[in-house]
Structures are given as C-alpha cells and as structure tokens.
N, C-alpha and C positions, 0 to 999 in steps of 0.2 A: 504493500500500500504506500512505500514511500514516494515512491514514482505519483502515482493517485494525488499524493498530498501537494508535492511540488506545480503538477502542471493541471492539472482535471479538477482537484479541487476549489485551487483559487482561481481556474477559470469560472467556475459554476457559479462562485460568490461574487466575482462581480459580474458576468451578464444576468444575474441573480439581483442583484442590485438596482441594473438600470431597466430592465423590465419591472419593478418593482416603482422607479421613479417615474416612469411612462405613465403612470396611471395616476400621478401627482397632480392635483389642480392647485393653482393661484391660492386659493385659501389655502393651501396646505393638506388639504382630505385625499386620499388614498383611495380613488373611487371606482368603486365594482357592483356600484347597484343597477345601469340601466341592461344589464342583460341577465340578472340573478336572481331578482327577489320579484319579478311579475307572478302573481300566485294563484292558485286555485281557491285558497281560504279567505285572501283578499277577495278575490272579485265575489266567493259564495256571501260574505260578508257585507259588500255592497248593493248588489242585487236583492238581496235578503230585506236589507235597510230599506232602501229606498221603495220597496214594494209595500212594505210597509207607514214607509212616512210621505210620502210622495209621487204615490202609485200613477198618478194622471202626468206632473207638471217631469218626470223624469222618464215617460214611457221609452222615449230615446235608449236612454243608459241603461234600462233595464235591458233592450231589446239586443243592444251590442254585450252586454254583460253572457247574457243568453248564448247567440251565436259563439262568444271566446269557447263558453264552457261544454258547447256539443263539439266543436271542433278540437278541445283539445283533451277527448278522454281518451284512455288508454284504449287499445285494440280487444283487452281481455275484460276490459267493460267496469274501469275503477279510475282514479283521477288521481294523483298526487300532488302534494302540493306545490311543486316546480313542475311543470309540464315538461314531460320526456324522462321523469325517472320512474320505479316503481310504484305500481298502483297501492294509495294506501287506505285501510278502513276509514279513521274516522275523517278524514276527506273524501274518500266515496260519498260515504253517509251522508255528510252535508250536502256536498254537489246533486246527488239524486234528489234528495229531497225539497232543496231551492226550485231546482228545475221542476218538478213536481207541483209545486207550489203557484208558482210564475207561467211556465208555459206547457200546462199538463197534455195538450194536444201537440204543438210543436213539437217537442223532444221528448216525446212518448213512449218512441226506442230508445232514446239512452238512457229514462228514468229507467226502464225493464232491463237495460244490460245493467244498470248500477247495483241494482238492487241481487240482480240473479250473481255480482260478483259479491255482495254483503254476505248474502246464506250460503254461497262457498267457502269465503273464510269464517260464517260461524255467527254471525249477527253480530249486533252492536256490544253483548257480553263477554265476545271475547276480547273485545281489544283493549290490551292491559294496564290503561288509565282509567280507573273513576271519575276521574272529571272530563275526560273526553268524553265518554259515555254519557253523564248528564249534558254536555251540550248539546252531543247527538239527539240526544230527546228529547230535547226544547225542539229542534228541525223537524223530528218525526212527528210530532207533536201540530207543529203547523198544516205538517202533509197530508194531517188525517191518517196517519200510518201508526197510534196512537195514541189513546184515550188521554185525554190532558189530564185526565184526575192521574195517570199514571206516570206525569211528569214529574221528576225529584223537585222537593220543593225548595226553594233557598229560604231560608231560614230570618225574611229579613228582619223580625225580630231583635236580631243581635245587632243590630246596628243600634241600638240605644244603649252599647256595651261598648264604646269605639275601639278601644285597646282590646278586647280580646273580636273583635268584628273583624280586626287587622292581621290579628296573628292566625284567625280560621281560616283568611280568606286572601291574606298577605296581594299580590299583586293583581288578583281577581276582584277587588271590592269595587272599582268601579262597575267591572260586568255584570258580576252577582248584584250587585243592587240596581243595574238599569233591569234583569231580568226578575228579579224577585217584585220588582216594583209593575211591571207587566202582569207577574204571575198571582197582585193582587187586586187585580179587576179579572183574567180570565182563567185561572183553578181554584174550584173550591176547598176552602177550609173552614174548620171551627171558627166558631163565634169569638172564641177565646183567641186564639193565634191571629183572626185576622184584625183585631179589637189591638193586640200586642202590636201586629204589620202598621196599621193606619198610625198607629203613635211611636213609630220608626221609621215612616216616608219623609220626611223633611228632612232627617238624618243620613238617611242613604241618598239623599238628591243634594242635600250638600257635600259629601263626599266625591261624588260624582262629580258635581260644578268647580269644588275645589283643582281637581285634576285637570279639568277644560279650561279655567284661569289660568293655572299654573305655567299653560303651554300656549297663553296668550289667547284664549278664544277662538284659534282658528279655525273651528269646526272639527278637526281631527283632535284626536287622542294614541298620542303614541305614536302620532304619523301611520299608522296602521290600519288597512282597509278593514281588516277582520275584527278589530279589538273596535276598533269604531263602530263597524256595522254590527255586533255585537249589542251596544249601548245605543245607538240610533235605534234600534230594533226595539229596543228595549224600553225606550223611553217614549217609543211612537205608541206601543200598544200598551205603556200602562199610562199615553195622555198627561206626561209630566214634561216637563223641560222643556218648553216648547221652543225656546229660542235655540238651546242645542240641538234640538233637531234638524231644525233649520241649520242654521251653521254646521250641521255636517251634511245635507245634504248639496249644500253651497260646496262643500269642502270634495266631496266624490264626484262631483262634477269636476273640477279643479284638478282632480288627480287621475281621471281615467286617461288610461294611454290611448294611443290611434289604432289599436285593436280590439280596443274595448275591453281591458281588464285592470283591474287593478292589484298593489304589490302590498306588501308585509310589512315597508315604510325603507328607509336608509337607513342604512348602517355607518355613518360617516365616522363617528368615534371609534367602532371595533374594527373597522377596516384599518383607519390612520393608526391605532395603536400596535394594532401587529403588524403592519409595516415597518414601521417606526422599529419597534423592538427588534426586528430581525436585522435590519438595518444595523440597529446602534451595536448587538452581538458584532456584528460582522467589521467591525471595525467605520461605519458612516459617520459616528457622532458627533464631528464638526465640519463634516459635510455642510457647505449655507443651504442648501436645497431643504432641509430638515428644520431652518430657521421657520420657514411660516406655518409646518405645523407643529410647532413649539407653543407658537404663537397663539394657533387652533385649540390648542389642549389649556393653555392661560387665559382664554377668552370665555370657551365654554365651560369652566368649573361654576357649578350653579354658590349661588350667593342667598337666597333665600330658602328656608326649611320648604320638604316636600308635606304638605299637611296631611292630603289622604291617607297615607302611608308611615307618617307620624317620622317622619327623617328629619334629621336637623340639616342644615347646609354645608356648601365642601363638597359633596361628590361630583361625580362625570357620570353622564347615561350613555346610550349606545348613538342615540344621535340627537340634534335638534339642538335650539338654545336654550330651550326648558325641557328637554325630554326627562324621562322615565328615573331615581337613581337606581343605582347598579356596583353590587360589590365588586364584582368580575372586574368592568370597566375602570373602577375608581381602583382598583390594586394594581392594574395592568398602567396604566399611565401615570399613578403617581413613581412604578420602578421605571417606565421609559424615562420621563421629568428629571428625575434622580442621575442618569446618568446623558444628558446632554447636557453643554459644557455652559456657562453663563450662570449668577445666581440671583438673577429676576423670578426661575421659579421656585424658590424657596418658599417661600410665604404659600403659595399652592399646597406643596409636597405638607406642609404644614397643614394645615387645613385636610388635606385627605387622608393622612396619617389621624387626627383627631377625629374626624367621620368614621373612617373603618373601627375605630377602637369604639367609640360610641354602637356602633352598630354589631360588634361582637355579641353571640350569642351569651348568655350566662352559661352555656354547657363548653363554649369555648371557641364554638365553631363559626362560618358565618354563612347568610343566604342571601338571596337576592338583595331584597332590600326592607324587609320587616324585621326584626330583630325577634327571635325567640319562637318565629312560627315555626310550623313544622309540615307547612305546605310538600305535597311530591315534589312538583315541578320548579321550586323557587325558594325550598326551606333550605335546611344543613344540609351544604356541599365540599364533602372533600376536596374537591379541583377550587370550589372558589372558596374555601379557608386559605389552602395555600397561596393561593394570588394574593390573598391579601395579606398572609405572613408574608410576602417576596417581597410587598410592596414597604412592611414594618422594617425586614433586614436589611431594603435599602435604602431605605428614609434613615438608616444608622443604629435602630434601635437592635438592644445586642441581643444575642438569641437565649440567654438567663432570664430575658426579662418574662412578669408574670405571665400578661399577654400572649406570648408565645408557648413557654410553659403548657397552660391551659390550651393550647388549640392543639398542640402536639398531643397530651394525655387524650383529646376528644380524638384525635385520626387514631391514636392507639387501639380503640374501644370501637370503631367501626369497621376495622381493616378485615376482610370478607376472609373464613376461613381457609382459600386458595391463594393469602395473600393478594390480591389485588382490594383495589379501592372504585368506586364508583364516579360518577360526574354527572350533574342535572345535565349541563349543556350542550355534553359532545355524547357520541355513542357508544354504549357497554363500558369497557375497563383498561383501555389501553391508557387514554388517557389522563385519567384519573390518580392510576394507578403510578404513572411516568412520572407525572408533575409533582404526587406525593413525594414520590422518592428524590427527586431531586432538591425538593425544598429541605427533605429530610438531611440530605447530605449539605446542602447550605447552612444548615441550623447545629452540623456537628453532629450530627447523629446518623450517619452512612454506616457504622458496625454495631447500631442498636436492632434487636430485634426486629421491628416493624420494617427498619430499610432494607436488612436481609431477606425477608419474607418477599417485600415488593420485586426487589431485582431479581429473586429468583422467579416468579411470575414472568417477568415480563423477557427474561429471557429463554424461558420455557413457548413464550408465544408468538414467539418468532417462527414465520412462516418457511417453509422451505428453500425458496426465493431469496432468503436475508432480511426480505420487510417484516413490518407486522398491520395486520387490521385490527378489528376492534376488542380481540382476543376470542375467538369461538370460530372453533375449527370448520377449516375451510372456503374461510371468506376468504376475496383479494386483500392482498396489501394497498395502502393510502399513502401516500408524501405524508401527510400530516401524523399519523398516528408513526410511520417509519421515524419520522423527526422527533417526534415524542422522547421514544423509547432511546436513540441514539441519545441524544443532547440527556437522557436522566442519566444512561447507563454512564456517561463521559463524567457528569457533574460526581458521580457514585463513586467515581474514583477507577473506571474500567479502564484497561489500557486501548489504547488507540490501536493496537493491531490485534484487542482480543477478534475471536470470529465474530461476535455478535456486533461490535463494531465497525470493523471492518467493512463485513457484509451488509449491515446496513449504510452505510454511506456507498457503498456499488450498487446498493437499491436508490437511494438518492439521485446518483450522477445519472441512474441511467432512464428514471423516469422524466428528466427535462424534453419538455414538447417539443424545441429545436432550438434553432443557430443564437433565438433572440434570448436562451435563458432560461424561461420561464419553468412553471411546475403545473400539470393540472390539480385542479380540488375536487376533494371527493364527499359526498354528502352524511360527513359526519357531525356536522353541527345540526342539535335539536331545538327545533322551535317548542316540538312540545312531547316529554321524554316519552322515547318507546314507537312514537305515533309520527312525526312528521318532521323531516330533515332538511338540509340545502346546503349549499355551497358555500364556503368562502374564501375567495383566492388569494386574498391579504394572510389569511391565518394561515395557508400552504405554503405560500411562498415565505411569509416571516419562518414560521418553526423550521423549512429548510433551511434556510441564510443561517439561523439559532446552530443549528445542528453542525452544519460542516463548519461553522468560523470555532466550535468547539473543537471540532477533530482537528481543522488545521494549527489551531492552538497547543493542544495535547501534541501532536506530531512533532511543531515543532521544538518542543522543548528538550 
C-alpha cells in the first residue's frame, strides 16, 4: 500500500477536494438539493394539504401533484420516497391512499397496484415503526380504507402538560397536535377526553404557531413539503389556524417544481458541514474558499430559544435561518468551527458547547433536540451523543470531565450484545457502531472494553470486497459506511497496512465515479428509521476525504 499512499491516495484527496468545491455556492452552502431531495412524501404531503385546505383555488397543483405520482411509481407497484430506489411501505401507503382520495377514477390502476404491493409485504402492521403506522392510518382513514373510530388517537390532552407533551412527542408536536386537533371534530370520543381535548386546543395551536413564527411565517415548517402538509392537513380539517393555512398553501404553490412535485426541504447546513469537515480532515483549513462558509455556519447559529421544543439558543439546524434545532448539526459544526483557522468563531463554538451541555440527557446521552424524550426516531442516539462529545473534545473540554464521563457510562449500557451500536439517522450499525468507536478512542479509551467489542464488530463486517455496508450479510458495500469503519479502525489505533485497512481504502480508491474525483452516495441516510432513506453526496464524499487524509497520515508517519 505504500505505493497507494504516495501516488492514488493523494490523488483521490484532492480531485476529492475540488469536486467537493464544485458544488460551493457564493454563500458558502455545499449544494446537493436540486436533484436529491424531490420526494414522494413531499408531494403525498402537498396534494394531501391542499385537497384539503384549498381543494377548488389549487385544482392546478393538485392535478400536477397527481400526474408526478402515477408516473413515478415503481414497476412492482410501491413508491419510494426518492423516485428510482426501492419501493417502500409506509410511502406506498401514503401515495395509494392520496391518490385514492384525490383522483379515485384517474389513477385507479395504481391505487390497485399500490395496495396489491401493501398485502404483499404484509399491511401496514408490518412495517417496523409505530408511528409510521399511525400516520398510515390517518391516510387510510381518509380513503375510506378505515373506520376513523379505528384511527390511533393522539392524545391531545397532554398538551396542557407542555414538558412532558415534548418529551412524548419530542419533534412531532407540531404534527401531532395539527392532527389530534382535526381528530377533535372528526373521531369520536368520550365526553370526558374530548371535555380534556377542547381545554388543550389553544395549547396545541400555540405550539404549532410558535414553530411557524419561529421560521418567520413563511407558510412552511421545516421547509418540508410533508411535515407541512402534515399540519396544513391538519389544521384544515380541524378548522383552526386559518391564517396558517393559508400561508402554506401560499407557501406549496411557491415550492412546487416544473414537474409538479414537491421535496423534503434543503439541507444547506448538513451538506456544508460534511463538506466542510472532510475538507478540513484533509488538510483544506485555510483554504479562502472555506472562508464564506465559515461565514454560513456564524451567521446561521440561531440567537433566540426554540419555544415549541423548549430549546434555549446556540444551536444550528439542518437548514434555513430559523430552521429546526438539531444535536447532530450543532456537534458536527461546532468541531468543523473548532478547527478553521481565525478566532471570530469562538464566541459561537461557545455558545454551542453551552447548548449541547444544556440539552444532554440526565441518562447522559443526547437526541434530536428535546432533552430526556425517548422518542424512536429523535430520542437517545449513540451516533448523535458522540457528535456531540467530538464537538465537547474539540471545543477543549478534556475527556475526565463529568459530561463526558456520563455519556461514555450511557454508550457502555446500550452497546448491543454483538458489540455494535445503533444510529437514529443513518442505517443499521455500521455506522453507529464506527463513530462510537472512534470517539471512544479520542476520549482515551481504544483498550476499554466497549472499544474492543466495537472494533471487533466492525471488523468482523467487512465484506468480502474490503468495504463494509450496513452490517447484515450480504448487502453491497457504501463509500460512506467503507469510510466509517476505515477512519474508526485508523482513529483505534489500527495500522495503516492492517488488511482491514488496507482493503478498505482499495474499496475507496476504486469506487470514485471518474477523472473529476468524485464518490457516488448510497441511500443510507434515514429520514425516518427503518422506513424511508436518501442520499447525501456531501456526507460520501466528506467521510471519504475523513478516511484516506487518515490513512495518508498514518502512512506517512
């Protein structure tokens, strides 16, 4: 491999590099949204809405929403939520049932292929989210496919409990309460629960408003077709908000493409920060190119507490000037920050260091961005504890300290008895499992029990090939999960010619697309765990550049 090192490798890292700066715009954002993120659960989520809030003055958008979604279902009769990868249930589900709903003569064939590929994979029971599934049946629910009294009920009751409404229901309270507030004009309950609901609607409708504030009124929430049409839906048929309504149907008009679909929103912060980070690995960090999204990451640090959500200020979300907050986010760019050169972002790195500590679980760990839930898809994550220990060890803070302490004993207490570790965000255990161990090994503990357990994992999941996927035999290898496992095994202390190193960086060099560099991305990021994935070419191409500027490091020493 020393040959490899000298000439293949740090070729790879810089045409590695300038395909990576290709995609730089003027503000600094690292942009991969116009051909990634146009979705099926976006457009089901607009079409959904707007038939709902605006059925006459939006017949248009409805009608183009329609045609995107006959034309773009799978051939085996299922939809996923990026059109062209695998058909997936609870986006079937939806999309049959929209279509169903909207144009039941039209697209009469592909509700009947949607539906005959649901009872092939087993109905809406198998698919292994509970709250997928209650969405699903708010849809079926409209389709007449149904019985409303058979719809899970949301509980809005608890919204007269705000703190614990947040930790139930953590990044869902806006939805849950635009739907629970629907679901109290059309399913029946008790005298008593809906006596409780009516004197918790003004509390779920300001929680909900608070969120639409926060991001300025634009009609969107989250910049997200489906999280929006979600709450438009929600809010049209329980006859509340009416001025939100309107402003998002103002807002879907605004955002449908020339195809007539709509997307899952931008991602302008996850993109720019794992460019960014792969970059500064790789030796870019005073690169001036890297100046204006420095600039991007000190701009958009929010400055007022997120209320719905009960967040103080100091974080980053994934995108927008008031978006969403987000531990992932706010760990991953306070360690970029940290190590580009200038000390304007101090005062930042400060403040996000103070947020993430604040929003530490009491068990040690952290989640999305409600502190102490225990939500599936946004509670306690291994992968996002350690981003945001990476983010503590390089804001300076030293690895004795409590904070850290406490998030280490909680990964000790969850590490799954084959050794590997989980992750809300990405898929199964590779890398979950990588990030652990490498944090592990930054914190001084690479010969503690837990980091030996991981490395043996993950060097056990290495595919025949050299790569590794998402640990579970017989899937392809990914750039991103291959980069994972490299850059933990290097950080672990592995030698640069073990085989497992080795071979993964010749799985590296040899999946770049061609002359310009680049790396494909493979749909290991979850939008929603278990259920619905997509792409992100920032995260492939950063954890490459991460990976080999490791090994060329390692080598050359």
């Amino acid at each position: 491999m020393k040959s490899l090192a000298a000439a293949e490798v740090s070729e790879a890292i810089g045409l590695g590099a300038e395909s990576l700066f290709s995609a730089q715009r003027e503000d600094g954002v690292f942009d991969y949204g116009g051909h990634s993120l146009v979705s099926t659960l976006g457009t089901v989520g607009a079409v959904s809405a707007l038939h709902f809030a605006d059925p006459d003055g939006s017949a248009d958008l409805i009608a183009r929403g329609v045609d995107w979604l006959r034309r773009t279902q799978g051939a085996d009769g299922g939809w996923s939520m990026v059109p062209g990868g695998p058909s997936e249930a609870g986006t079937t589900a939806v999309a049959a049932a929209t279509l169903s709903v909207v144009a039941p003569a039209e697209a009469g064939n592909e509700v009947a292929a949607g539906r005959r590929w649901m009872a092939d994979f087993g109905g809406l029971e198998a698919i292994p989210h509970a709250e997928v599934v209650a969405w699903c049946r708010q849809f079926y629910a409209y389709a007449g496919w149904l019985d409303v009294r058979d719809m899970r009920r949301f509980p809005l009751e608890l919204a007269l409990v705000p703190g614990l409404y947040r930790r139930l229901f953590d990044i869902r309270v806006p939805m849950v309460s635009a739907l629970a507030l629907a679901q109290l004009r059309h399913k029946p309950i008790s005298r008593f629960h809906r006596a409780l609901a009516k004197a918790a609607a003004p509390k779920a409708l300001t929680a909900i408003r608070q969120v639409y504030e926060h991001e300025g009124s634009t009609g969107g929430w989250c910049e997200d077709a489906w999280v929006t049409g979600l709450i438009c839906a929600g809010l049209a048929r329980g006859d509340q908000g009416r001025d939100m309504v309107d402003g998002a149907v103002r807002w879907f008009r605004g955002t449908v493409t020339e195809d007539g679909a709509w997307s899952s929103g931008p991602l302008d912060l996850t993109w720019s920060m794992y460019a960014a980070g792969g970059l500064v690995a790789a030796g870019y960090a005073d690169d001036p190119r890297l100046g204006s999204t420095k600039e991007l990451f000190l701009r958009l640090q929010q400055n007022v507490p997120f209320l719905s959500f009960g967040c103080p200020p100091g974080f980053w979300g994934w995108s927008g000037t008031r978006g969403w907050p987000a531990s992932l986010e706010t760990g991953e760019i306070v360690s970029v920050l940290r190590h580009l050169p200038g000390n304007d972002q101090d005062d930042a790195v400060r403040r996000g260091v103070s947020w993430l500590t604040l929003q530490q679980d009491s068990r040690g760990s952290w989640g999305l961005c409600v502190r102490n839930t225990k939500v599936a898809n946004s509670g306690p994550c291994p992968h996002m504890t350690v981003q945001a220990l990476d983010a503590l060890l390089d804001a300076g803070v030293p690895p004795e300290d409590p904070r850290i302490g406490k998030a280490l004993r909680w990964l000790e207490g969850v590490q799954n008895t084959d050794g590997s570790f989980g992750s809300v965000w990405y898929r199964m255990h590779t890398s979950g499992t990588a990030a652990v161990l490498r944090t592990l090994a930054r914190a001084g503990r690479a010969e503690g029990t837990p980091a030996r357990r991981a490395r043996a994992w993950l060097e056990s999941a290495r595919l025949a090939d050299g790569s590794w996927g998402d640990g579970t035999p017989g899937g392809p290898g990914t750039v991103e999960e291959t980069a994972w496992a490299v850059d933990a095994l290097l950080t672990a202390g592995a030698a640069h010619d073990s085989p497992a190193v080795a071979e993964g960086v010749r799985s590296l060099l040899a999946a770049r697309t061609g002359p310009t560099g680049g790396w494909p991305a493979a749909p290991v990021n979850e939008y929603v765990r278990f259920v619905s994935r997509y792409t992100n070419p920032a995260l492939a191409h950063g954890l490459a550049l991460r990976a080999l500027a490791g090994y060329r490091e390692r080598a050359g020493r």
